[in-house]
N, C-alpha and C positions, 0 to 999 in steps of 0.2 A: 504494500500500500504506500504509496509518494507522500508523500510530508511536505506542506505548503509554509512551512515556518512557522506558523501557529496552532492548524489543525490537521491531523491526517486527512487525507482524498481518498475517497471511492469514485470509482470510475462506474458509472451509469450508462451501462447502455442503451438506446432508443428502441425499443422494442415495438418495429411498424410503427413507429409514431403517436403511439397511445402514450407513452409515459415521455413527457418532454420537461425538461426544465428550462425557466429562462437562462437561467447564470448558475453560478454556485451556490447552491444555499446548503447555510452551517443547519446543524442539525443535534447543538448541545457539541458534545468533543470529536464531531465527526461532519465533514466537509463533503457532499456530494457534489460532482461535478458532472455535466452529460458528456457522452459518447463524440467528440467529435471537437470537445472544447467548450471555451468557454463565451461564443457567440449565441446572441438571443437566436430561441429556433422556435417561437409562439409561448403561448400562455398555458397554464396546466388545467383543464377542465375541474369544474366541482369536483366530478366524479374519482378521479385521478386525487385531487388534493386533497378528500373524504378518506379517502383507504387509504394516502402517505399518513396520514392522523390516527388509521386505527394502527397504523403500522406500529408506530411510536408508541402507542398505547401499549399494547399489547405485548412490546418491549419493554417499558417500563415494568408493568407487571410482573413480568418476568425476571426481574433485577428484585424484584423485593425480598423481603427476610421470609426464613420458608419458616411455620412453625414445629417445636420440635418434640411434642406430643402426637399420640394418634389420636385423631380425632372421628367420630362414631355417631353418626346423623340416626336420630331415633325417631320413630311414627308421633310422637308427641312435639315436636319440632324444637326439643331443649338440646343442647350442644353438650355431647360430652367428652372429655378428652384422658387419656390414660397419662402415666408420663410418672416421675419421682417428685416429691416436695422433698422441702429442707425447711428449719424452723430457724427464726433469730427472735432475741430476745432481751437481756436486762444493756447490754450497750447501748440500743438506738432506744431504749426506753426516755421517754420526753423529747425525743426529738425530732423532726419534723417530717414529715412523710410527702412521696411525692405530690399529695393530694393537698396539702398544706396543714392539715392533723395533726397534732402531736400524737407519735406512737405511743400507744397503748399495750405493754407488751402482757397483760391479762383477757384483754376486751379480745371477743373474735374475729380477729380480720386479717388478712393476706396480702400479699405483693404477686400480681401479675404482670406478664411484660403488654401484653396488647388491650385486655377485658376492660371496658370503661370504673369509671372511678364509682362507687354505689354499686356495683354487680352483686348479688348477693347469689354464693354457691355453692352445694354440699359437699364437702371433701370426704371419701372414704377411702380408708387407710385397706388398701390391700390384700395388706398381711395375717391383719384380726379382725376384719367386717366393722371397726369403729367408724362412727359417722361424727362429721359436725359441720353447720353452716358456718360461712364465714361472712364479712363483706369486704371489696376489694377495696385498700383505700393507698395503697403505694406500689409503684415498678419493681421490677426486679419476678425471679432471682435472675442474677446472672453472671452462673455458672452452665455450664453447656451440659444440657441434659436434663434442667429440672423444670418443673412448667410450673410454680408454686412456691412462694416461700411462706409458711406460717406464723400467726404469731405464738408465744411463747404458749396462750392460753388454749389456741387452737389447739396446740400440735399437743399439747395435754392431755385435752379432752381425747383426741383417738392415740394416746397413747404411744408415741413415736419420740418422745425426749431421751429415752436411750439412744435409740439407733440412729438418732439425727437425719437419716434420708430414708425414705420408704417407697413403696412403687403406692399409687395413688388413682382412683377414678375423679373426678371431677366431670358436678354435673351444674348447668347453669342454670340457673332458677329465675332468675329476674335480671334485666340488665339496665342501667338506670339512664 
């Protein structure tokens, strides 16, 4: 691919005349150029510059963060996801959450990376059938592999303050 000094060039070829550009056009860290140079050769149809857009799109998408839970679409349309939690506890105790909250490292609540802030979820601990709602009110974990951080009180209630990380269903009950 040719290096323009500032962005790489793709070379575009004219495909019968249906996909024409006028000039170069940048396209974010990527420079396309048509087949022949860089002289006006008409204008690009709706049609044509409708599908360069979904192009983009559907490339961005594809650049996003993949999640790293399995996730399990049920006939009641609640979201649930398998994956490990991990709990924190008396350190961030009074300190501010990414919700603006002071942590509460007794009160039932969790850190997820994506779930809006109020989701309210039931976490069951895997290992021994314990249950306990939470509601999400900071980011995180983020360690790779876990989809959950609890808090102290949660992770209590099903029983997981020994073993620190445990495999986990999480099922989403409301999301706010």
């Amino acid at each position: 691919m040719p290096w323009s000094g500032h962005l790489p060039i793709l070379v575009v070829p004219a495909v019968a005349g249906a996909f024409r550009l006028p000039a170069a056009t940048s396209l974010g860290s990527l420079c396309l150029v048509p087949e022949g140079g860089l002289e006006p050769r008409g204008t690009m149809n709706q049609f044509t510059r409708a599908l360069l857009v979904l192009l983009l799109l559907f490339t961005m998408v594809g650049c996003g963060s993949m999640h790293t839970g399995a996730v399990q679409a049920t006939s009641s349309a609640s979201i649930i996801l398998h994956g490990k939690a991990s709990w924190y506890g008396e350190a961030f105790h009074g300190r501010p959450t990414a919700s603006g909250e002071p942590y509460d490292m007794h009160a039932p609540t969790a850190a997820h990376k994506t779930l809006p802030f109020g989701t309210r979820v039931r976490v069951t601990n895997l290992d021994n059938g314990k249950q306990t709602v939470v509601r999400i009110n900071d980011r995180g974990p983020f360690v790779k592999g876990r989809i959950i951080d609890l808090s102290y009180g949660a992770a209590k209630k099903i029983q997981m303050l020994q073993a620190g990380v445990v495999r986990v269903k999480l099922e989403v009950l409301s999301q706010s």
